[in-house]
C-alpha positions as CSV (number, residue, x, y, z in Angstrom):
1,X,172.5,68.0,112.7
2,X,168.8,66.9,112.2
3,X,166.8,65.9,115.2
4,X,168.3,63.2,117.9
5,X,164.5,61.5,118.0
6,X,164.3,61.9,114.2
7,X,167.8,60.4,113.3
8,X,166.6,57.4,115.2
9,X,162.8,57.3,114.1
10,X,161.5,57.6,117.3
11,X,158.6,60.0,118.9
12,X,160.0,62.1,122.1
13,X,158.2,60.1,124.4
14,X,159.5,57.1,123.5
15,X,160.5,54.8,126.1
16,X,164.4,54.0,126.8
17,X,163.4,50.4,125.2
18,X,161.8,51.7,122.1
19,X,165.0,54.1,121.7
20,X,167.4,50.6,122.2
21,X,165.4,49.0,120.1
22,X,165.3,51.9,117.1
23,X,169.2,52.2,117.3
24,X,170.3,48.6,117.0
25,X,168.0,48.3,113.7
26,X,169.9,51.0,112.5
27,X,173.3,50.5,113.7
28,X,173.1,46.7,111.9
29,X,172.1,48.3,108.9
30,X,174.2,51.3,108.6
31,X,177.4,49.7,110.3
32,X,180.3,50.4,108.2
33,X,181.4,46.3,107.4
34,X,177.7,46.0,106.1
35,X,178.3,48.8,103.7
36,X,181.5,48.7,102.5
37,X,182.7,51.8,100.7
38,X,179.6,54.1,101.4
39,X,180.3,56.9,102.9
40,X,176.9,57.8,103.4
41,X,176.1,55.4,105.8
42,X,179.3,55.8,107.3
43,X,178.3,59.0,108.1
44,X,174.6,58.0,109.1
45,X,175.8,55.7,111.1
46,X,177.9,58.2,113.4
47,X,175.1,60.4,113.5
48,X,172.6,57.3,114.7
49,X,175.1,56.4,117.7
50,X,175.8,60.1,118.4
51,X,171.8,60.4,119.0
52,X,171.7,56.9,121.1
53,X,174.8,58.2,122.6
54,X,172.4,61.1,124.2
55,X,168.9,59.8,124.2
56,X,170.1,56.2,126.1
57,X,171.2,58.7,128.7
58,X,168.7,59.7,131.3
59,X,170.3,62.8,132.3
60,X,171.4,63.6,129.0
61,X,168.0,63.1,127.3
62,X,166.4,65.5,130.0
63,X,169.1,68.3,129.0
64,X,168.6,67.2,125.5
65,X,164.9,67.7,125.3
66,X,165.3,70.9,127.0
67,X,167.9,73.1,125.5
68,X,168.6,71.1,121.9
69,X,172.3,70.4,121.1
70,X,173.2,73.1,123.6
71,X,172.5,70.8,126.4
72,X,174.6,68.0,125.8
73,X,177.7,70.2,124.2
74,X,179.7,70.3,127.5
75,X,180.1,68.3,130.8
76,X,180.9,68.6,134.4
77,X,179.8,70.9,137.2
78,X,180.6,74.4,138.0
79,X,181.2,74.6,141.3
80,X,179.9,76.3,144.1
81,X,178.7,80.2,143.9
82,X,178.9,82.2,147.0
83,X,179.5,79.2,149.2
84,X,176.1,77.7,148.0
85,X,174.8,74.6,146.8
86,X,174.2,75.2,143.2
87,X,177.1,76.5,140.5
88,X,176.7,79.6,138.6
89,X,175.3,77.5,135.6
90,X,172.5,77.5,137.7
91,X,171.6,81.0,137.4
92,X,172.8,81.1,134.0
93,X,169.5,78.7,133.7
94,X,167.2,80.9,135.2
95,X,168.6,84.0,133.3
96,X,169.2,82.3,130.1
97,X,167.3,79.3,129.7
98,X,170.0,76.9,129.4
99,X,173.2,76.4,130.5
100,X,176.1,79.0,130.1
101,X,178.5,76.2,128.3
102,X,175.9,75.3,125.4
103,X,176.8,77.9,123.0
104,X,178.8,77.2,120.2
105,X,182.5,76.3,120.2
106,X,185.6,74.9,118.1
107,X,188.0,72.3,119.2
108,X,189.0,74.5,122.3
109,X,188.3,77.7,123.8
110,X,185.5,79.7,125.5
111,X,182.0,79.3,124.2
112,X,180.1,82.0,122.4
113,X,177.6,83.9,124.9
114,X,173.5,83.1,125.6
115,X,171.4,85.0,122.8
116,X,168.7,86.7,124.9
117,X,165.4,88.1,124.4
118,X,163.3,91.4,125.8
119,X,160.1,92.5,124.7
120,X,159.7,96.6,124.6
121,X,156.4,98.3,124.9
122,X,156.6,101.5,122.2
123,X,154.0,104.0,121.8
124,X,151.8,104.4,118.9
125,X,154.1,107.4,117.2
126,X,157.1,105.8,118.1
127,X,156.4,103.0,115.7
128,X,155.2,104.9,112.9
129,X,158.0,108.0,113.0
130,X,160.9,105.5,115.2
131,X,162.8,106.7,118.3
132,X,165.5,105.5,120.3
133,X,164.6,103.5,123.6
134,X,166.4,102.6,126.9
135,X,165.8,98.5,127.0
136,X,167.0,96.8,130.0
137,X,168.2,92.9,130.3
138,X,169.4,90.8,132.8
139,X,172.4,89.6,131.2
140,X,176.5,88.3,131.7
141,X,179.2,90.7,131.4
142,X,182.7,90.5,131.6
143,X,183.7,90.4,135.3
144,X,186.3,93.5,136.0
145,X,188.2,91.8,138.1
146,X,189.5,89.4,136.5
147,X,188.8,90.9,133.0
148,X,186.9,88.0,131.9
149,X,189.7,85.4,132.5
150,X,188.1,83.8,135.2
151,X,191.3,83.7,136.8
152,X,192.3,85.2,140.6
153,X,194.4,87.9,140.7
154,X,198.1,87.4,139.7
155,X,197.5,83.7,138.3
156,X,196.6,82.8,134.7
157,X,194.9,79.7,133.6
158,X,197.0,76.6,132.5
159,X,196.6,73.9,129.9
160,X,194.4,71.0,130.6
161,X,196.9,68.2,130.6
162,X,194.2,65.9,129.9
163,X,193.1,66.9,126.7
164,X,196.6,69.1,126.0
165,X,194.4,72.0,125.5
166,X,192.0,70.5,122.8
167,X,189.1,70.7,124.8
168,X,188.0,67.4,124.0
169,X,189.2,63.6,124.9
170,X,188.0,60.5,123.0
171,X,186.2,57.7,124.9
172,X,186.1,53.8,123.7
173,X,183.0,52.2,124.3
174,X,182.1,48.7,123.4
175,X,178.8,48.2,121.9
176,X,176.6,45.0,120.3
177,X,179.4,45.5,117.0
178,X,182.8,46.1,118.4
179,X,184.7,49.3,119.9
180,X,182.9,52.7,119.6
181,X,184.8,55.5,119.4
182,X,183.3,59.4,120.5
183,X,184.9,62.4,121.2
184,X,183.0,64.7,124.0
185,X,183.8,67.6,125.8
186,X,187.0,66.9,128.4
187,X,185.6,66.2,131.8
188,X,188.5,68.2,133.5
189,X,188.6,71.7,131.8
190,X,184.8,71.2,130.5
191,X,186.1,71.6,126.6
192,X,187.9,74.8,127.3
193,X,191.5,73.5,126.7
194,X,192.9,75.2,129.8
195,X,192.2,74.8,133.8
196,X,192.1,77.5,136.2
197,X,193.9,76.6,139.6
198,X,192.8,80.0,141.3
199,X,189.2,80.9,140.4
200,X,188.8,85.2,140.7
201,X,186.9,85.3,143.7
202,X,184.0,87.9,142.4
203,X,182.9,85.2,139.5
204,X,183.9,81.9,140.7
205,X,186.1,81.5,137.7
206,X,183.6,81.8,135.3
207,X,184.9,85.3,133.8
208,X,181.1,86.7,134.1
209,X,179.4,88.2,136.7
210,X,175.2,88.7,136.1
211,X,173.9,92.3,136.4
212,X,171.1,94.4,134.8
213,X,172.3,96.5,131.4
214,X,170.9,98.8,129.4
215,X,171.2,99.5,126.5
216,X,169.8,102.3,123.8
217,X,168.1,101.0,121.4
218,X,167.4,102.6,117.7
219,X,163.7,101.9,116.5
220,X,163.2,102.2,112.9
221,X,159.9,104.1,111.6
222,X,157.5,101.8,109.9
223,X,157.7,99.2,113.0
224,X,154.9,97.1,113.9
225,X,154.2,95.0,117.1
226,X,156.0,91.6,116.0
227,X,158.6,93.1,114.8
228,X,161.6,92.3,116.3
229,X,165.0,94.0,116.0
230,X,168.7,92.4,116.4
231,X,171.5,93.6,118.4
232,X,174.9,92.0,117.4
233,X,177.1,91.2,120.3
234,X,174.8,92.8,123.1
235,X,173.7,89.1,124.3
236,X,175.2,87.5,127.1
237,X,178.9,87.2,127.2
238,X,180.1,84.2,126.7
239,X,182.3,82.3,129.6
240,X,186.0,83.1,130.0
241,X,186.7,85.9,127.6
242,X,184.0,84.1,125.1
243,X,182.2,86.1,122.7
244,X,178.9,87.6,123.6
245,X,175.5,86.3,122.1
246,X,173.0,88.5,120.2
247,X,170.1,90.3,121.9
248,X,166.6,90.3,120.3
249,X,164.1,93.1,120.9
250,X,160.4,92.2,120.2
251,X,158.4,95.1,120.0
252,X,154.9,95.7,121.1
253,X,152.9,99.0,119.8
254,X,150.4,100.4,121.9
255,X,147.0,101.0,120.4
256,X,146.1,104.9,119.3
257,X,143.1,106.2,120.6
258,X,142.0,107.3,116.8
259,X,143.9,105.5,114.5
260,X,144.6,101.9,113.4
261,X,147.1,100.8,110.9
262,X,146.5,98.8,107.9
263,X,150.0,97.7,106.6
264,X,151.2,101.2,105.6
265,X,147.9,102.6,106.3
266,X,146.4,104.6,108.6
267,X,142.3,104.3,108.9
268,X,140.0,106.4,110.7
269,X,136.2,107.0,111.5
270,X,135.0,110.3,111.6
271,X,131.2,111.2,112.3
272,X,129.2,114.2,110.2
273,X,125.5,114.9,110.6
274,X,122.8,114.7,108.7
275,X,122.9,118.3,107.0
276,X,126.4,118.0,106.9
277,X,126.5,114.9,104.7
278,X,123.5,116.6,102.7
279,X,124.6,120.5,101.9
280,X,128.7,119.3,102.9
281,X,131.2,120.5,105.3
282,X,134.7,121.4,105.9
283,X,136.0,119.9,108.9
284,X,139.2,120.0,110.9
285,X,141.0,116.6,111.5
286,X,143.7,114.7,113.3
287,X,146.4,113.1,111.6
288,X,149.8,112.3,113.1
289,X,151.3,115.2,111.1
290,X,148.9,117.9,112.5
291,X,145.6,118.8,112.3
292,X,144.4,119.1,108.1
293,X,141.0,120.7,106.6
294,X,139.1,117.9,105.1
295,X,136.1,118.7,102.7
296,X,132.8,116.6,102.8
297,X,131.1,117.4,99.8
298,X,127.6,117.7,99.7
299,X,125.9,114.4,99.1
300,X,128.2,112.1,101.1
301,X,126.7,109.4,101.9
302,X,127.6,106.8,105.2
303,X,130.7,104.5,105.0
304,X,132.4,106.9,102.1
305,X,136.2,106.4,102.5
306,X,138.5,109.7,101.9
307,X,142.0,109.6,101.2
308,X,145.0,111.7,102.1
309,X,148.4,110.3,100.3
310,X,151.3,110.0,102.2
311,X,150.1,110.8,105.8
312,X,149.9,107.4,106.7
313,X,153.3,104.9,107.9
314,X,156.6,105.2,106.5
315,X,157.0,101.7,104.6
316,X,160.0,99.4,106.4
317,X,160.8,97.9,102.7
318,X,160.6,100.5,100.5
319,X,160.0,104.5,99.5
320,X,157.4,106.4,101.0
321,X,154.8,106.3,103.4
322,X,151.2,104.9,102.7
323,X,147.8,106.9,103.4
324,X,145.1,108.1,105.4
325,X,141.9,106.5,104.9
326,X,138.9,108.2,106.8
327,X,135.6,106.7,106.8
328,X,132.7,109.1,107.2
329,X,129.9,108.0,109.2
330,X,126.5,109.7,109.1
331,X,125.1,109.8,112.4
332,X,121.7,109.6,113.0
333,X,120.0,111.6,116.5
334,X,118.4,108.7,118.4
335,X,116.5,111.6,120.3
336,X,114.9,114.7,118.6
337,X,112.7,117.5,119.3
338,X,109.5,118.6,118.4
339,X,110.7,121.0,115.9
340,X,113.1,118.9,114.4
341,X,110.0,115.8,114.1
342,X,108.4,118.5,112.5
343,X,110.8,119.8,109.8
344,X,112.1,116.2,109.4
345,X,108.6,115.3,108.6
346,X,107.7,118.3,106.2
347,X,110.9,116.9,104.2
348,X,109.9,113.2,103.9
349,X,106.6,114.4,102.8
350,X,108.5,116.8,100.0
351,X,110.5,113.4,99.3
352,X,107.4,111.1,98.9
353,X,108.9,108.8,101.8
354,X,107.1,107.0,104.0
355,X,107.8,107.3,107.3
356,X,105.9,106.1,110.6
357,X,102.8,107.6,111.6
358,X,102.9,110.6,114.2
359,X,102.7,109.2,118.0
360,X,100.3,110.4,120.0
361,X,99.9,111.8,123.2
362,X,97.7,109.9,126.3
363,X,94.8,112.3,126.2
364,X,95.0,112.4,122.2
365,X,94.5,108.1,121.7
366,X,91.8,108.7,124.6
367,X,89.7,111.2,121.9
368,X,90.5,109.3,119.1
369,X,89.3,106.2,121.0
370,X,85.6,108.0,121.3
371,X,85.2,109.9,117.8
């Protein structure tokens, strides 16, 4: 379903006024007796007091606004965890980021597990040639106890006789145009269609205890950081024998000392001399396959860009691997001798250039001051 705040065509900070205003605009328009036969806005018109059902709700709104649908899919407490003052959907909040009954459920039955997320630092090679990696989540498993029932040893859970094991009850409402009619989550078994009389004492009947896990996983080569990898079923489990949620990896390369990447590339810098770049050189260079000869040919001049195929990343959506690109760079001494000032010179005078006149010593200006 679209947007509670867009189905009534209202911003999120609206004020509870604004929102009572919005849906009784919309509920005289789209109420079925004003449009007779059209299913349309027969159908808007459940989804408009299915959003004022929520949003005219303080406490509703607030779970609303933070966890989406999730929020608002069940009802009723938890009960108390080790004796305290919060339930165990209160940890599920801090784990998760929402509450352990807003996954996604049928008529009846558990709900599907929290998908979670983990970021995991890789190294440089790691992303370009893959690995395997221990990650570690905080997570729900199955409690052993009770094997995920929820249930205290030697009892099973019963159907709800409220709801007959549905999982859900119908409420009538009246409103501005008659008798409403919604269906919500059944207060008594909190949509799971049965009631457990003898919680398991190591979960609190919830069928899931929270612990650390870790799992290994399998890095493809050709990774980047933002890549993010999914893990079927290895989210928290759902409550009550419900299935588990899907765990996302987001990965995060470390930067390489010499190399960065360029899609599929690799790029480098590597710095010759003067005389190299003039008579050329043969040089011995780092790649991540091993050390390779690479010949400068004399003549090469300053930001010239060599290429060596397929020594570069392994490509994540196709054949192959791209290249090596290495920039030369000619560096120039910032200090030299008197030799080399000599020589240097000798050559710019061979090359007609013009460089800066010769400085001169202290004592020299002094005798050039006075002849």
């Amino acid at each position: 379903m679209a947007d509670y705040y867009e189905i009534l065509g209202v911003s999120r900070d609206s004020s509870a006024d604004e929102i009572k205003k919005a849906y009784r605009t919309l509920a005289r328009r789209l109420h079925p007796d004003a449009n007779p036969g059209d299913s349309e806005a027969e159908e808007r018109f459940k989804q408009v007091a299915q959003a004022y059902e929520v949003l005219s709700d303080p406490d509703a709104r607030a779970r609303y606004d933070r966890f989406g649908e999730a929020g608002v899919g069940g009802a009723g407490g938890t009960g108390d965890f080790f004796g305290g003052g919060g339930g165990l959907g209160d940890i599920f909040d801090a784990f998760f980021g929402g509450s352990p009954f807003g996954g996604s459920r049928g008529p009846s039955g558990p709900p599907r597990g929290q998908d979670l997320e983990v970021v995991a630092d890789i190294a440089f090679e790691q992303a370009v040639f893959g690995a395997t990696l221990p990650v570690t989540v905080r997570t729900a498993v199955a409690c052993d106890d009770c094997d995920g029932s929820g249930a205290g040893q030697g009892t099973e859970p019963v159907t709800c006789v409220d709801c007959s094991g549905t999982g859900q009850v119908q409420r009538v409402r009246q409103s501005l145009l008659g008798q409403m009619i919604s269906t919500q989550a059944c207060q008594r078994c909190r949509g799971f269609g049965q009631v457990i009389a003898t919680p398991c004492a190591s979960c609190s009947g919830e069928g899931r205890v929270v612990t650390d896990k870790t799992y290994q996983v399998d890095v493809p080569a050709g990774v980047d950081t933002g890549s993010t990898l999914r893990l079927t079923g290895r989210g928290a489990t759902g409550p009550r024998g419900g299935a588990a949620g899907d765990l996302y990896v987001h990965l995060r390369v470390a930067p390489h000392e010499t190399f960065e990447r360029d899609g599929s590339d690799l790029v480098s810098e590597i710095d010759v001399s003067y005389p190299q770049a003039c008579l050329g050189v043969s040089l011995d260079i780092e790649t991540l396959d091993g050390n390779e000869t690479l010949v400068v040919p004399p003549g090469t001049q300053s930001g010239r860009v060599f290429t060596l195929p397929r020594r570069g990343v392994p490509r994540l959506q196709g054949r192959g691997r791209g290249d090596l690109r290495i920039a030369v760079n000619v560096a120039v001494p910032t200090s030299l001798g008197d030799e080399e000032k000599v020589l240097l010179r000798q050559l710019a005078e061979m090359n007609g250039d013009e460089v800066a006149p010769e400085e001169q010593g202290f004592f020299s200006r002094i005798k050039s001051a006075f002849s």
